[in-house]
C-alpha positions as CSV (number, residue, x, y, z in Angstrom):
1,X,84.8,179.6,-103.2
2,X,86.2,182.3,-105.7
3,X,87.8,184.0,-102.9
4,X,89.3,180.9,-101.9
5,X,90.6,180.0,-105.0
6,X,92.4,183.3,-105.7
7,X,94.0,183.1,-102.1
8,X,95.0,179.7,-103.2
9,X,96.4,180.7,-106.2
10,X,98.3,184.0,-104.7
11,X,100.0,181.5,-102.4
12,X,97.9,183.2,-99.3
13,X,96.8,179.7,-98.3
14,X,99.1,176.7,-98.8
15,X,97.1,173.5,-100.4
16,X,96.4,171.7,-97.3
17,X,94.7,174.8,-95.5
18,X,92.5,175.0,-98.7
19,X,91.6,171.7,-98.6
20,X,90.5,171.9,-94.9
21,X,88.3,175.2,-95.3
22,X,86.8,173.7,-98.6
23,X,85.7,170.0,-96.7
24,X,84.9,172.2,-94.1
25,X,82.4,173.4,-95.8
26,X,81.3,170.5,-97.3
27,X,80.8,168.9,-94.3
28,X,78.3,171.1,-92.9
29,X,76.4,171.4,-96.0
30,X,74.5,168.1,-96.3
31,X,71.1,168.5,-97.5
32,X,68.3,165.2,-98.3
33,X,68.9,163.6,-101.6
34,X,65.8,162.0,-102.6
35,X,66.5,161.2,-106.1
36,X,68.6,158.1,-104.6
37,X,65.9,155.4,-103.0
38,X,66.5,152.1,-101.8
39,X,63.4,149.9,-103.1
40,X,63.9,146.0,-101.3
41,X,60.5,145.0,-102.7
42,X,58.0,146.5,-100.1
43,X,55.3,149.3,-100.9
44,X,53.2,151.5,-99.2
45,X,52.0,155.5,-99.6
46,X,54.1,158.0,-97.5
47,X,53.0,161.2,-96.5
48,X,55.1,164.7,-96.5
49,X,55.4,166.7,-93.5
50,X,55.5,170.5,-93.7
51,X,56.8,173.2,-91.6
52,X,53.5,173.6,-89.6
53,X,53.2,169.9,-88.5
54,X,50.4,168.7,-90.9
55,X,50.8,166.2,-93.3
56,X,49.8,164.7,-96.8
57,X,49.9,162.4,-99.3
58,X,53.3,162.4,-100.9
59,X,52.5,162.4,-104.8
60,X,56.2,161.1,-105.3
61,X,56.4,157.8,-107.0
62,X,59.5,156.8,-105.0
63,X,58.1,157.3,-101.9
64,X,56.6,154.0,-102.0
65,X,59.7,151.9,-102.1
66,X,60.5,150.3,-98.6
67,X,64.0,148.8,-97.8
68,X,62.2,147.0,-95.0
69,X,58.3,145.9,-94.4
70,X,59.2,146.1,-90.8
71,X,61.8,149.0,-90.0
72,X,65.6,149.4,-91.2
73,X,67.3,148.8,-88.1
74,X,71.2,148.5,-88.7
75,X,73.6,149.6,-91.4
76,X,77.1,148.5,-92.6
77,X,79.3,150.1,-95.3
78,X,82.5,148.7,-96.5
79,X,86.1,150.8,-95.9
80,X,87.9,149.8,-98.6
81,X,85.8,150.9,-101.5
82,X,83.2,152.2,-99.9
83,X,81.4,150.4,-102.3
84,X,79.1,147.7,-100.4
85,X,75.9,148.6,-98.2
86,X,74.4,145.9,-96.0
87,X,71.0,146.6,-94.4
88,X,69.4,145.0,-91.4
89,X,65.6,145.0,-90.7
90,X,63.6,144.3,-87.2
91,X,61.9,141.5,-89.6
92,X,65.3,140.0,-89.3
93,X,66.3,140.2,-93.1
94,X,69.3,141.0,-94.8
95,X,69.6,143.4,-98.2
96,X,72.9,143.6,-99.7
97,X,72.8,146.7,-101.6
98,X,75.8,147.8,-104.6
99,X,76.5,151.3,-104.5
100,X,78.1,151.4,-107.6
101,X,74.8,150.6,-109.2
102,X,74.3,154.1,-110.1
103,X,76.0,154.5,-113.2
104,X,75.5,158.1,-113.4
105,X,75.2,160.0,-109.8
106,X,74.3,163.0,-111.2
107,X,70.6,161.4,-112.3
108,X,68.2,160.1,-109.8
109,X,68.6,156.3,-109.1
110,X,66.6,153.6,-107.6
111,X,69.3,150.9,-105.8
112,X,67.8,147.3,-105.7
113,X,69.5,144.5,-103.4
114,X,72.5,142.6,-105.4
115,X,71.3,139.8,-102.6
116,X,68.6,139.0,-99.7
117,X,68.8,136.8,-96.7
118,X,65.3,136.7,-95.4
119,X,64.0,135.4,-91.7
120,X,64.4,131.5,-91.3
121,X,65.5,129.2,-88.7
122,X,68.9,128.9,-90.4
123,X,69.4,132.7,-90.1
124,X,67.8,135.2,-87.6
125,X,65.0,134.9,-86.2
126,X,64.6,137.8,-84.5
127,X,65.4,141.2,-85.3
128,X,68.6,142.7,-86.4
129,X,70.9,144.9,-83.9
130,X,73.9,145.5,-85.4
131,X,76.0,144.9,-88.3
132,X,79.9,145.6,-89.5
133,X,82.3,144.6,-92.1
134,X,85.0,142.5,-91.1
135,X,87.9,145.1,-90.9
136,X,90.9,143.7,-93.3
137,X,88.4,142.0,-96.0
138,X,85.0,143.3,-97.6
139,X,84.4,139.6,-98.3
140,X,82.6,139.4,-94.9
141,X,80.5,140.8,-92.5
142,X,79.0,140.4,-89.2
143,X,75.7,140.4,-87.4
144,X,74.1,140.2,-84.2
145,X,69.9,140.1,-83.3
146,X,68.0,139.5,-80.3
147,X,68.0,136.1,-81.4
148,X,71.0,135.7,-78.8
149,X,73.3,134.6,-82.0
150,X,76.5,136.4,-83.4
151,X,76.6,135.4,-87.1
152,X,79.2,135.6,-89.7
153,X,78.0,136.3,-93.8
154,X,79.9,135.7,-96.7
155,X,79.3,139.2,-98.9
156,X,79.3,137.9,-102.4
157,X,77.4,134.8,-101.9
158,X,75.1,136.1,-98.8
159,X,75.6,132.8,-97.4
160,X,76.6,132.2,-93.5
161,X,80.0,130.8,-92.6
162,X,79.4,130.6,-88.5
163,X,77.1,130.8,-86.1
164,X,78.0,131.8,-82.2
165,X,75.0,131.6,-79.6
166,X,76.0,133.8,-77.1
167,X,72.9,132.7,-74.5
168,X,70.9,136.6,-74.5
169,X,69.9,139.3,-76.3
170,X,72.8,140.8,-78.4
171,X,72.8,144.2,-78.2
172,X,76.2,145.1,-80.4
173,X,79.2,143.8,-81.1
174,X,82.8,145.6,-81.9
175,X,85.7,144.6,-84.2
176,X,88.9,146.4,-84.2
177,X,89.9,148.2,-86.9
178,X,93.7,147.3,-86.4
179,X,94.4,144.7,-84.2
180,X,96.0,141.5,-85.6
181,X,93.9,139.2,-83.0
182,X,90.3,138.6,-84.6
183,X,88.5,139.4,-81.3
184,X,84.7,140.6,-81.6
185,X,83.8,142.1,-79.0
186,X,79.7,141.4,-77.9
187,X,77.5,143.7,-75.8
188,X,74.1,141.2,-74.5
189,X,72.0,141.4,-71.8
190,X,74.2,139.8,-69.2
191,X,76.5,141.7,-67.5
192,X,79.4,140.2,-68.8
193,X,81.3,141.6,-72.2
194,X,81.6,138.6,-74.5
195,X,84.6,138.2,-76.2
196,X,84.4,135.6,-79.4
197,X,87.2,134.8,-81.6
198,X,86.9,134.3,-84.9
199,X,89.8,132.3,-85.4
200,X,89.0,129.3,-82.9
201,X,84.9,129.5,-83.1
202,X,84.8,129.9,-79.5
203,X,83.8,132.5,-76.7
204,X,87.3,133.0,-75.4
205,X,86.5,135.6,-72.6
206,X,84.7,137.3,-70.3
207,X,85.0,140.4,-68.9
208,X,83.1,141.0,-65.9
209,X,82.5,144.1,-64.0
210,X,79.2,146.1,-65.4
211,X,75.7,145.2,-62.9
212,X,73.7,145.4,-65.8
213,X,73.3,144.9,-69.8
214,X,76.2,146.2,-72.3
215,X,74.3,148.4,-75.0
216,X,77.8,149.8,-76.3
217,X,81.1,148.4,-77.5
218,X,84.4,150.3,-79.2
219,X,87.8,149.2,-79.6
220,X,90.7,152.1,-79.5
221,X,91.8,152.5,-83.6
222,X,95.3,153.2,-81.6
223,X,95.6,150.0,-79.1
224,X,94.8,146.9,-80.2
225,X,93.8,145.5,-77.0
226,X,92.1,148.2,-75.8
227,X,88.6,148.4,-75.3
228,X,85.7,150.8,-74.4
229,X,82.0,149.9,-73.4
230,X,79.1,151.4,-71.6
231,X,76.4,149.9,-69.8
232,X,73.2,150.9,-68.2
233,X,74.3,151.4,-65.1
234,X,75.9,154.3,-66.5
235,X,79.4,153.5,-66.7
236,X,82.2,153.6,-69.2
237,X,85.1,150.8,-68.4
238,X,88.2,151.1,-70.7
239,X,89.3,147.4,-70.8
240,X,93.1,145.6,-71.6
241,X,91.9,142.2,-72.5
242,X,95.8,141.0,-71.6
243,X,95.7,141.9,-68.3
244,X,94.0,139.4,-66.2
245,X,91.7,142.1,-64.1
246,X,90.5,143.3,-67.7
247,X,89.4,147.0,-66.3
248,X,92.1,149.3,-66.3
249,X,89.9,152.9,-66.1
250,X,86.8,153.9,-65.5
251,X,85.4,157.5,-67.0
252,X,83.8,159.6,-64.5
253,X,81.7,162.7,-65.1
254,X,83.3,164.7,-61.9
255,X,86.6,164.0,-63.0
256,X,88.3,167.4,-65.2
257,X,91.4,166.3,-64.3
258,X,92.3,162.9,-65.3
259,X,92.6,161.6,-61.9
260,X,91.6,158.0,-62.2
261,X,94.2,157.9,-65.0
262,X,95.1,153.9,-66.4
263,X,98.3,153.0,-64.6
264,X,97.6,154.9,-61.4
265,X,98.1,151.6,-58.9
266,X,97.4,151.5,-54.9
267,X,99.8,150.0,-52.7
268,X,98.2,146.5,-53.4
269,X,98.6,146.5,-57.0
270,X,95.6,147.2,-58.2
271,X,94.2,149.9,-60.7
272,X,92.7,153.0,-58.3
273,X,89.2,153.2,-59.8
274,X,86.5,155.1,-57.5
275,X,83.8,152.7,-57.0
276,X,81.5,155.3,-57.9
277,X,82.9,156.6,-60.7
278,X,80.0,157.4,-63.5
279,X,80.3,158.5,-66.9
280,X,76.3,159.6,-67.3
281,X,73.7,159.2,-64.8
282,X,71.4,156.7,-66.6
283,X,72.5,154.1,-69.7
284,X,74.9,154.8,-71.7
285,X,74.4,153.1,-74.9
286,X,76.8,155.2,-77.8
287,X,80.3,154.9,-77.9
288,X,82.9,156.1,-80.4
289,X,86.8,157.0,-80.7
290,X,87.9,159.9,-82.8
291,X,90.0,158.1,-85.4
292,X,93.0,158.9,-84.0
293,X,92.9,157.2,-80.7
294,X,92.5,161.2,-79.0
295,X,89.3,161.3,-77.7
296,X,86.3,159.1,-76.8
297,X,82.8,160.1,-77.4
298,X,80.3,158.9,-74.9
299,X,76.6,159.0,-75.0
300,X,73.5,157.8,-72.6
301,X,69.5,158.6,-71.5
302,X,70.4,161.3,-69.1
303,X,70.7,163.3,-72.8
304,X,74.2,164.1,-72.4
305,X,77.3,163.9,-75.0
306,X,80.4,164.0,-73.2
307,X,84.1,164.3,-74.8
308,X,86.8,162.6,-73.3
309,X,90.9,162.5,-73.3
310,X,91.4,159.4,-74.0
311,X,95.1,159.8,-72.6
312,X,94.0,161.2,-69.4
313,X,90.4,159.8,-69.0
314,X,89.2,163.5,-68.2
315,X,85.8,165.3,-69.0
316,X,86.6,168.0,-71.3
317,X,83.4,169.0,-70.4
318,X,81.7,169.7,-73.8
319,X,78.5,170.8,-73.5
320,X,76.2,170.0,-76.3
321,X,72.8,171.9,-75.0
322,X,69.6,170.6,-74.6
323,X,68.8,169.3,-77.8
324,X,70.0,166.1,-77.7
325,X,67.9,163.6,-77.9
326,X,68.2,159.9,-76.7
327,X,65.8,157.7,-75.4
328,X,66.0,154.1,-77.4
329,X,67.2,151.1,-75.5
330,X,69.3,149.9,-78.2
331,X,73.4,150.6,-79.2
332,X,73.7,154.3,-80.8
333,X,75.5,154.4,-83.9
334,X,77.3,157.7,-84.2
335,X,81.0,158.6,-85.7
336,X,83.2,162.1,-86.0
337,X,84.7,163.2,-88.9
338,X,88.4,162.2,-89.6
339,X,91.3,163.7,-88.5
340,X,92.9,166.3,-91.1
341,X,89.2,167.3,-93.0
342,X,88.7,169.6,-91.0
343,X,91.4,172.3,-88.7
344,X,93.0,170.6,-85.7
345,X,90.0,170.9,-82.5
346,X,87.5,171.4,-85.3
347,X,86.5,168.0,-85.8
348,X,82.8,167.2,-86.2
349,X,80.5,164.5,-84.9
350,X,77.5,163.5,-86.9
351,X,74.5,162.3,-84.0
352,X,71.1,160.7,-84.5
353,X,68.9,163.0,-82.8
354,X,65.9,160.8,-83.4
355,X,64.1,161.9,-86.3
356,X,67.2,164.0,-87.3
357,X,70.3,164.3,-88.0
358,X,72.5,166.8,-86.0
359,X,76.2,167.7,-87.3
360,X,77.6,169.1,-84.0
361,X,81.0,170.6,-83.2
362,X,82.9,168.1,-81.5
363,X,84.4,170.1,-78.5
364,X,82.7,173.1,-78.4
365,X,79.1,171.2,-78.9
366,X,76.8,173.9,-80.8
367,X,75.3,172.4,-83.6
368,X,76.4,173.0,-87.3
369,X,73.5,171.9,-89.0
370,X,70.4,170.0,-88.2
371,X,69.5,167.2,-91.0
372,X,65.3,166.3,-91.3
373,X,63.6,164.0,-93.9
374,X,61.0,165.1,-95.8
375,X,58.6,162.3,-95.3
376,X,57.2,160.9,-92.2
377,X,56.5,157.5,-91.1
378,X,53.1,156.8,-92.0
379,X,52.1,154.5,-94.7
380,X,49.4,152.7,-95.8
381,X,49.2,149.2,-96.6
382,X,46.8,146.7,-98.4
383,X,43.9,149.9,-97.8
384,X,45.0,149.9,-94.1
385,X,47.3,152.9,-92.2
386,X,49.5,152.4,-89.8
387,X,52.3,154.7,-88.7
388,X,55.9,154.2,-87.9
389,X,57.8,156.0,-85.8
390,X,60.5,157.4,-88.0
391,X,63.6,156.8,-85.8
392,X,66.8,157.3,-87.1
393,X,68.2,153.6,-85.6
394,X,71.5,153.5,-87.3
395,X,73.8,156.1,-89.9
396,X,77.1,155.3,-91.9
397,X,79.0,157.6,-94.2
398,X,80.5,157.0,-97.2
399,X,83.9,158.6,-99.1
400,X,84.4,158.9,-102.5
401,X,87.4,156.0,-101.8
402,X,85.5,154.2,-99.3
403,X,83.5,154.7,-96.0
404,X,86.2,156.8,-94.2
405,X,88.1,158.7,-96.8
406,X,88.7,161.9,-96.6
407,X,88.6,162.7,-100.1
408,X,84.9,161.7,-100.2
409,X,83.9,165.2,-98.7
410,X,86.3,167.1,-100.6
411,X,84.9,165.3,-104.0
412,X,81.7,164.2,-103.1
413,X,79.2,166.7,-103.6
414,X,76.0,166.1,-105.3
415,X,77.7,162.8,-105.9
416,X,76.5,159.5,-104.3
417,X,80.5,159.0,-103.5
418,X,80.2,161.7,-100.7
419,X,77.0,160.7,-98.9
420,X,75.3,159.8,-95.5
421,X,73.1,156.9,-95.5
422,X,70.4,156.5,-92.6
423,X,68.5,153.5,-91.6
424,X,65.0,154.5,-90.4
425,X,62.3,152.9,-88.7
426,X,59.3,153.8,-91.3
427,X,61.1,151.4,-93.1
428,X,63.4,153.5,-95.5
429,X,67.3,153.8,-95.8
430,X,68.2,157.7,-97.0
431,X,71.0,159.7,-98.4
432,X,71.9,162.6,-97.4
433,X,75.0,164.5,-99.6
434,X,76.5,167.8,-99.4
435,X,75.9,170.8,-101.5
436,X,78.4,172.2,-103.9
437,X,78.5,175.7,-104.4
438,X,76.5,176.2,-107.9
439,X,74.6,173.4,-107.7
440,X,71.8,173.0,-110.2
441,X,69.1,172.4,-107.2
442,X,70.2,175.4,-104.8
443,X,67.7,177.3,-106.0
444,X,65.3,175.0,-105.8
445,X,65.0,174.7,-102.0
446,X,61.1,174.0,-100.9
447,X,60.6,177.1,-98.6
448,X,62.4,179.9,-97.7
449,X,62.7,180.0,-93.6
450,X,60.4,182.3,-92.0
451,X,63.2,185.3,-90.9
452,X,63.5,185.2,-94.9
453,X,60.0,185.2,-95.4
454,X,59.1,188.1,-93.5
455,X,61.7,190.3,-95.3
456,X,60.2,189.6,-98.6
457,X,56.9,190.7,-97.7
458,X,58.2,194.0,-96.3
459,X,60.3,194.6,-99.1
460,X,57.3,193.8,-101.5
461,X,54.9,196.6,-99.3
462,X,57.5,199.1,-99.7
463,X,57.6,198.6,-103.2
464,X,54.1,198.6,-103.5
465,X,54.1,202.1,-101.4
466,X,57.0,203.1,-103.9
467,X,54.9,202.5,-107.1
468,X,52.1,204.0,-105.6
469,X,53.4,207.0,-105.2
470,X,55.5,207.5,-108.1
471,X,52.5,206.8,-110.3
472,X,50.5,209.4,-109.1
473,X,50.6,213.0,-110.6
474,X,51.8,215.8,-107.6
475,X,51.0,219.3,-108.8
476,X,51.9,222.6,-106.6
477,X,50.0,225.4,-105.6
């Protein structure tokens, strides 16, 4: 950082190029931050995992608070001031949670809902799936369960404006970030993308051309009638809701080139789509857009991450490894880090490997940092144990000026403002913030790795053979 600033101020490094090294940095320096805890009312007693595998009783006080009895299955955070959480549980409850509750971030803080919608017949029923703000308004904010319903929240109050029953399980729904239209965009168990408008109360559309359930929806944040969504027969259909055939691309795993490029027509007309054209061999339930409109970011159960041009439709052929992790039958919640943090082609994208947290390199795939909680999913209840897996089922993050700023890295720090909040199934929601260089707590890491380790103990015997020798009188004969 010294070095930094002193190229900064030589005029080395203009102020933007600073800026980029210095998020940089930031960005793949997230560590846990247990001193901020979610408590909706629930207890139990956690237990720690160490590095060997065993676990025990976590003597932590604030281990005990749940978000969720039942699992914290969704998460929604406001744009604007990044300000608003909203939590969903597989209980089918709602927490509304104020971020801004923390009056000092630099202490430890315990966040209790501002408001809670629990499980009725008036509300969900079943489980929560997914959850998002309305785009243009904090004010609202929507959700979809397995209760076959798409429902509509007023923030402050917590109270429901509209109810849409869309007839099966609702895996996700999308909402563009930009369009003028008010379009949500529903993944379910049929076939068939749902398309409900907000503005009528009705299901306006159907877009038909998947064979089996939609576990991922995205609109482009550059066209606002452009649409992305993957299925589990392993496909990936870009969609023009104007155009009466709907499908205008389909992304394909052979295809480096950008063949089957939207706007390519055959002599009939029609858009040339191969038939067989696959974007992973087995479900593909994560999709996301860079926020520039440049790429598309595609995930599914064959373990695979792939990158694609969005302009072209082409595999860039990223290769994340073998790492990745992704077995859930459920819509993957995963985002990249905006355009202009970090150097052009050096974007990052922040993945829920399970029980972790991987910060990957977006086109070159290696991983940057690998994110763990300290606590595992096993509690105990009323005198009785029983364990949780501790899934990672949903992530948001959060900038110092609202969810996607990108002065919220640059500021953030050991603040709450700059933060990563996960939704686990043991029944917890956790931040995660990055590490500033001098921070009070570096030094206070819980275990040196073992490469570190080892070189201690050496050094220790050689000083140990050092002080043995020099305190031993040597005379000559």
């Amino acid at each position: 950082m010294n070095q930094l600033l002193f190229e900064r101020s030589t005029g080395n490094i203009g102020p933007n190029v600073f800026a980029r090294l210095q998020t940089t940095q930031l960005l793949s320096s997230f560590r846990p931050a247990p001193e901020f805890r979610f408590d909706g009312g629930e207890r139990g007693n956690a237990v720690r995992d160490n590095r060997h595998g065993s676990v025990a009783p976590d003597k932590d006080a604030a281990s005990t608070l749940w978000a969720h009895d039942a699992g914290v299955n969704a998460l929604a955070l406001e744009r604007f001031d990044g300000r608003i959480l909203v939590s969903g549980g597989l209980d089918a409850s709602l927490n509304i949670w104020d971020l801004e509750q923390c009056g000092n971030p630099s202490k430890p803080h315990t966040f209790t809902p501002t408001a809670t919608v629990p499980r009725s017949d008036k509300t969900h029923k079943f489980g929560i799936t997914h959850l998002s703000f309305y785009p243009f308004d904090s004010a609202a904010f929507l959700s979809t369960s397995y209760d076959h319903t798409l429902k509509v929240w007023a923030t402050e109050r917590a109270s429901l404006s509209a109810s849409f029953s869309l007839g099966s399980k609702v895996y996700t729904h999308a909402v563009s970030p930009i369009a003028s239209h008010l379009l949500v965009a529903c993944g379910t168990q049929h076939p068939a993308v749902r398309l409900v408008d907000l503005r009528s109360g009705s299901n306006v559309q159907s877009l038909a051309g998947h064979a089996g359930a939609i576990l991922a929806t995205s609109w482009s944040p550059r066209h606002e009638h452009v649409l992305a969504t993957g299925s589990v027969d392993g496909t990936v259909r870009i969609w023009d809701i104007r155009r009466a055939g709907g499908v205008i691309a389909m992304l394909d795993q052979e295809d480096s080139l950008g063949l089957y490029h939207n706007g390519l027509l055959d002599p009939s007309g029609k858009v040339r789509v191969r038939a067989s054209a696959k974007a992973h061999s087995a479900p593909v339930n994560g999709l996301t857009w860079t926020d520039d409109g440049a790429y598309i970011v595609s995930a599914g159960h064959d373990r695979r991450i792939r990158v694609w041009d969005a302009a072209l439709g082409k595999n860039t052929l990223a290769s994340f490894g073998p790492s990745i992790k992704n077995s859930q039958l459920a819509s993957v919640t995963m985002f990249t880090s905006p355009v202009g943090l970090t150097h052009p082609g050096k974007e990052l994208l922040f993945w829920p490997n399970e029980a972790e947290i991987l910060i990957l390199d977006l086109h070159e795939g290696h991983v940057v940092t690998k994110l763990r909680p300290s606590t595992a999913g096993v509690r105990s209840t009323g005198g009785t144990q029983r364990t949780n897996k501790n899934r990672i089922a949903s992530i948001v993050w959060r900038g110092s000026g609202g969810g996607g700023s990108s002065s919220g890295v640059a500021m953030g720090g050991s603040n709450i403002a700059g933060a990563i909040f996960s939704a686990h199934l043991d029944g917890q929601i956790r931040a995660w913030t990055p590490r500033l260089e001098g921070d009070d707590n570096e030094d206070e890491d819980e275990s040196l790795d073992e490469a570190s380790e080892e070189k201690a103990k050496k050094r220790k015997a050689l000083d140990d053979v050092f002080k043995g020798l020099m305190g031993k009188k040597i005379t000559f004969t």
